[in-house]
C-alpha positions, -999 to +999 in steps of 0.1 A: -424-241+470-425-211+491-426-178+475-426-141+478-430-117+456-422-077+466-435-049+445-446-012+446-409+004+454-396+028+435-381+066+438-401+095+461-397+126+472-388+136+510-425+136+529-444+115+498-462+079+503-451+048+486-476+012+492-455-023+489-473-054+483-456-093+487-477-119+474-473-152+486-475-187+472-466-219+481-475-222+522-510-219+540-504-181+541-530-172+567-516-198+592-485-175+595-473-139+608-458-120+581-431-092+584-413-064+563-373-057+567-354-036+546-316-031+541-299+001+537-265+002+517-237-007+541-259-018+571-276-051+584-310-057+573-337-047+600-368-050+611-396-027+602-430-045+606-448-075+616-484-090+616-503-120+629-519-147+614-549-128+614-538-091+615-551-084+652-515-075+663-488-054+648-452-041+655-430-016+641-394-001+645-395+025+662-380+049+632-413+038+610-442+041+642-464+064+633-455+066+596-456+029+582-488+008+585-484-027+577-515-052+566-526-081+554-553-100+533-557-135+540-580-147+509-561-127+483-522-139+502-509-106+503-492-088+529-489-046+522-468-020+540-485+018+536-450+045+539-458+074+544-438+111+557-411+093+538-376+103+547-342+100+529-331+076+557-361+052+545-340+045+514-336+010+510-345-029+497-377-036+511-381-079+519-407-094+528-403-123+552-424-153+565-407-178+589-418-212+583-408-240+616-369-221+620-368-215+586-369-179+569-381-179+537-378-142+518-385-124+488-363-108+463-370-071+475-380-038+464-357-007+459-373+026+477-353+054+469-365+087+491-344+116+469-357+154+463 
């Protein structure tokens, strides 16, 4: 079966670097784009990175461009996203997400806390 598996969150001061990693299992992993999404406390969960099957095309939220770099590793199944210049209003659960046919398939998440 399909899974995902966050890691690498965790608390970080304002302007510090944090690196998440999702491993994947259970689907052809390199025959998919991958994305990141993260949830803040009272708000919807959104958007904040995607890749390609083979990592030649990326996107990000406008709020992370610049700052976030997201990658991807196609023999090991792993899909990484490098934060950087973190901010307080980064604070969230990170999820990593691959949509198989119309059906999203996502991980448990990964608390980043951005706190002096």
């Amino acid at each position: 079966q399909v899974q995902l598996v966050e890691s690498g969150g965790g608390l970080v001061q304002p302007g510090g670097s944090l690196r998440l990693s999702c491993a994947a299992s259970g689907f052809t992993f390199s025959s998919y784009a991958m994305s990141w999404y993260r949830q803040a406390p009272g708000k919807e969960r959104e958007l904040v990175a995607s890749i390609t099957r083979s990592g030649g095309i990326t996107n990000y939220a406008d709020s992370v461009k610049g700052r976030f770099t997201i990658s991807r590793d196609n023999a090991k199944n792993t899909v990484a996203l490098q934060m950087n210049s973190l901010k307080p209003e980064d604070t969230a659960v990170y999820y990593c997400k691959v949509q198989i046919y119309s059906r999203p398939y996502w991980g448990q998440g990964t608390q980043v806390t951005v706190s002096s």
